[in-house]
Each structure stands twice: as structure tokens, then as C-alpha cells.
Phi, psi and omega in degrees: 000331184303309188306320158299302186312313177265008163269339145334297168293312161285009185235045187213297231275295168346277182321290205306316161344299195296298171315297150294013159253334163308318192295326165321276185289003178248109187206140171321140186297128165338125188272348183238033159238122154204163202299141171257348139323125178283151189235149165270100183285095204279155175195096167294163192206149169198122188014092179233003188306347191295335204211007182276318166346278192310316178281352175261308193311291203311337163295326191284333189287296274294175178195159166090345169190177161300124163205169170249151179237107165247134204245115174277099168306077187270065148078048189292127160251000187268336203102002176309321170284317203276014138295294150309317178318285127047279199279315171316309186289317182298316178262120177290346195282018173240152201225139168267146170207134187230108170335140158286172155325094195339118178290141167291126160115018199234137151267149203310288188341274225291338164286287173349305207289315183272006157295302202305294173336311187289358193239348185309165176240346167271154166327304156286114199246092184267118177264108173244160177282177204266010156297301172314127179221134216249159176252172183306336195250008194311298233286317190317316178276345168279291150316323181262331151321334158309295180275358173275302196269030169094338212288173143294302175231128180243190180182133201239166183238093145305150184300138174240122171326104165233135166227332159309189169259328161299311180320309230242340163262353207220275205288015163264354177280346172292324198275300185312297201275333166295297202280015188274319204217038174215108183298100186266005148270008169230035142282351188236359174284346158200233166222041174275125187304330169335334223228035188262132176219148152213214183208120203296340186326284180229128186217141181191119195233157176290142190286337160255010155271343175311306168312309214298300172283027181079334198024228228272341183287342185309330205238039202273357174277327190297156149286328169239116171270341203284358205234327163298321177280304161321323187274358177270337173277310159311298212306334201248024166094350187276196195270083167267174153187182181236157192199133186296101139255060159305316192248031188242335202190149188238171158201183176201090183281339163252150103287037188197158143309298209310306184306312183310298184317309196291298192293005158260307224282011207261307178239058191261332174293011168257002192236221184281007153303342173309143192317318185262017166228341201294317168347257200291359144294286165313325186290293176327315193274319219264309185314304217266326225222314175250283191353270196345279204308299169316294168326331198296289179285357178288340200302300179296014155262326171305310203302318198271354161250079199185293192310338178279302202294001181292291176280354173283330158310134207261011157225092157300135220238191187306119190308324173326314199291320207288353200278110179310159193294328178305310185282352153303291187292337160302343191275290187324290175332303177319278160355310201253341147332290153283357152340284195277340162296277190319311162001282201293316190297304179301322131326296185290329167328279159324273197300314163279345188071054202231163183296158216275314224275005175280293183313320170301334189247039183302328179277002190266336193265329185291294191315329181281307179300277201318322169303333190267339182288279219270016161296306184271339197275336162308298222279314173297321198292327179290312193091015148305140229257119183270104209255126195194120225042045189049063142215162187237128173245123185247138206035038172297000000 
């Protein structure tokens, strides 16, 4: 079991390792950097009315630079346009633009996004989802990371809003798997597509390295442009990076389990679910992340059985003493296992704004993540059709 234990430990001790050094460098765009460039703020919308009004005004507040909000209407049946419509006559900086018709072989988002880009009018193209809501200094201060650090493209993870239970268990698993397993300084040390992440929320690139390297027609079948557009942009030689808005932009992408499930499972096979990492990912997690806790409680029956041969002895001595040396360094091991499991979720507690009770029950969210990668990779291997905004994608 010692042997169990510390492989327990070492696929536990990494990530959190990985994480925490990762918190040096994943930090908020700089508050005395802002774009000097006018930016086109892009926002695709498909029946988004419940919540799109709050999401062009929160754009509309920006400080720190010029910009214009163009809202692509991707064939909305709620009443969505006519709400931009709206916001557009009272304001000029806002523009209505209305999709064509989906092209076969196109996923919606990623046409909408690459429609938008062409009609834009700025140097700078900030793609936000219709969710998303920005403080005054996000689009500004974003903009000026752009230009500062060379990129091409940057791309920030807002605090994300959870009040379900899936929510508040699944989608605190974003923070957890970037900064555990993805090395940012040596995502910034060059352009190897290995080492490309974003976050599809808010993403914002120079309008002609965008072109140059294809944009969004480059990924137009994906589901996950956050992980897709950074690597079309490495391949072709830019920049990428990333920036903490936890205290910059908020967002809430589900309000149902159901919405929680489909919409991690839509692109979980372009992530860790793909066919060649699901394996050696699951292994990983399940060692590093649940074992521990399993070990933890199997321990007191070893401690009740040491405790029977105790009374079975005919002069006994502190029972304590009879427990082999082994089963100390098993406790200890075990122990320092869920340490380093726990470690990264309570940080983010903190560090992130994310709920307590995801963390506490952290090894019930790997189990929930691992279910949903291998949700979707059955649905791929069967050849089901991945249905998401009332359209549906087969082999996506």
C-alpha cells in the first residue's frame, strides 16, 4: 500500500506544485497599461436577450480607450436584435450586425465571430461572449497588454459565477487544470502550439495578425475556439498569453445541471477528453486527486486490525507500539497526498472568488470532470451529433 500511497503523492504533489508557481505569473493586466489603439469590442449573440442589454451596457462604461460594440445577431428568436437595435439608437458607439445564414461545415460562434471581425472597424479585435460583464477598466487594460507584451493574441478567465451544484463543483475545474498543468512560463518563452490556452470569453488580438493567420475560419468546425484560436495563432508564428480577470469581468455560462453538463461535454474531446490524453489524464487525476482521500478512509481498518493482534498478544504492550513503521509512513504519505490535492482548490478559494463547498468536495468534481470527458468521447466514437444552441454538429 506505501507504494500506492506515493504514487498518490506524486500525481497530487505536481499539479499543486505547477499551481502554485503558476500564481507568480498569471496576474491581472497592469492598471497604468491601456490601449492606445481604438478596439472593436465583437459580441456574437443567438437568443441572448435575457442578458444581452447588461452585457453591451457594461461595455459601454469601458474607460481607458476608444472603442466601438458590435453585436452579431446569429439568427436570435427571443427578441435579441431588437434589443441591440435599441441600444444602438440611443448610443452610436454600438452597431446591430446580423449574420448570414450558417455555411455548411461552420460552427455558429466561430462564423458569427469571423462575420464580426470583417465588419469591424478597429486595429483591435476583443471578442466577448454575450454573457460576459466587464468593469470599466477590463476592455482598456486588456488593450494595453496587447500591446505591451508583443502578442498576438491575449485572452483573460473572468470570475465565474456559480450558484447550482454542478456549477459550483465543475466549473472551478477551469483554474484548477490551467494553472496544474500548464506551464506559463514556458507558454511565454515562445509560440509552440503545445503550450497554447485561452479562455473563449474574452479574447483580443491585433486585427492583422488575426487575419494573417486565418481566425476564426482557421477553427470554423470547433467547439472550443478558447483552446483553438491560441494554438492557430502559435502555429503561425504569433504570441500568445493569458491575464487573471477575476476582478475585471464576471461571467455565469450555465444556470441548470443540464446546461453545466452539455456545455463542458460540447468541447470536452478537443481538451482533456481527446482520444490520445484521455487515458494518461484520468490516470493522473483519479491517482493524484481521488486515491488520496480513499486511502484516508481505508486507513482506520488497517489501524483495527494492528488494534485485534494487540489483544491477541499474551502480554501486551501499548498497542500503539505493536503498528509497523510501515503504517506510520502510510499515514504520513496519505496525509501529505491530500495536502497537496487540496492545496490548489483553497487558494482559488481566495485567490479566485470560487465557492468553498466545490473545494471541500473536490475529489466528488474530478469524478464529475472525468465523467463528463468520457461522456463525450463515447458520444464521439458512436457518432453523435453535438446539439448546442438549438443546432446540432456531427463530428465536431
Amino acid at each position: 500500500m506505501f507504494w500506492v500511497a506515493f504514487s498518490a503523492l506524486v500525481c497530487a504533489a505536481i499539479p499543486a506544485g505547477l499551481f502554485c508557481w503558476n500564481l507568480r505569473l498569471y496576474r491581472a493586466p497592469s492598471g497604468g497599461d491601456e490601449g492606445r489603439q481604438p478596439v472593436s469590442v465583437l459580441i456574437p449573440a443567438r437568443n441572448e436577450a435575457g442578458g444581452i442589454e447588461a452585457g453591451v451596457r457594461a461595455v459601454l462604461a469601458s474607460t481607458g480607450c476608444e472603442f466601438e460594440v458590435v453585436v452579431m445577431d446569429d439568427g436570435s428568436t427571443d427578441g435579441t436584435a431588437e434589443i441591440v437595435g435599441r441600444l444602438a439608437e440611443e448610443d452610436a458607439r454600438v452597431r446591430l450586425e446580423r449574420a448570414p445564414l450558417l455555411p455548411a461545415g461552420w460552427n455558429g460562434k466561430q462564423h458569427a465571430c469571423w462575420v464580426l471581425a470583417q465588419v469591424a472597424k478597429n486595429p483591435m479585435l476583443c471578442f466577448v461572449d454575450a454573457d460576459v460583464r466587464v468593469e470599466p477598466g477590463c476592455v482598456g487594460r486588456m488593450a494595453g497588454f496587447l500591446e505591451a507584451g508583443g502578442n498576438g493574441l491575449v485572452s483573460g478567465f473572468p470570475r465565474q459565477v456559480t450558484e447550482t451544484t454542478l456549477e459550483w463543483l465543475l466549473l472551478p475545474m477551469i483554474h484548477f487544470v490551467l494553472l496544474g498543468f500548464l506551464p506559463l512560463g514556458k507558454m511565454r518563452a515562445g509560440t509552440d502550439p503545445a503550450f497554447a490556452a485561452g479562455c473563449g470569453q474574452f479574447m483580443m488580438a491585433r486585427r492583422e495578425d488575426y487575419f494573417a493567420c486565418g481566425g476564426h475560419a482557421g477553427i470554423r468546425l470547433t467547439m472550443h475556439d478558447g483552446l483553438r484560436l491560441p494554438r492557430l495563432f502559435r502555429e503561425a508564428g504569433f504570441r500568445t498569453d493569458l491575464a487573471d480577470l477575476t476582478e475585471l469581468a464576471e461571467c455565469r455560462m450555465y444556470r441548470t445541471a443540464g446546461e453545466v453538463w452539455r456545455g463542458l461535454a460540447k468541447n470536452a474531446t478537443e481538451g482533456l477528453g481527446d482520444p490520445r490524453r484521455i487515458g494518461p489524464v484520468s490516470l493522473a487525476l483519479v491517482l493524484g486527486q481521488v486515491l488520496p482521500f480513499v486511502l484516508m478512509a481505508l486507513l482506520p481498518g488497517v489501524v483495527l486490525g494492528h488494534a485485534m493482534e494487540y489483544y491477541q498478544q499474551p502480554r501486551p504492550l501499548a498497542w500503539t507500539a505493536q503498528l509497523p513503521a510501515m503504517f506510520w509512513a502510510e499515514f504520513v504519505v496519505v496525509a501529505l497526498a491530500i495536502v497537496a490535492a487540496w492545496l490548489p482548490r483553497w487558494i482559488a478559494v481566495g485567490r479566485f472568488r470560487q465557492d468553498w463547498r466545490g473545494a471541500l468536495l473536490h475529489p466528488v468534481g474530478i469524478v464529475l470532470l472525468l465523467c463528463v470527458q468520457w461522456y463525450a468521447l463515447a458520444r464521439k466514437v458512436r457518432g453523435g451529433a453535438v446539439s448546442w444552441r438549438d443546432r446540432a454538429y456531427v463530428g465536431s
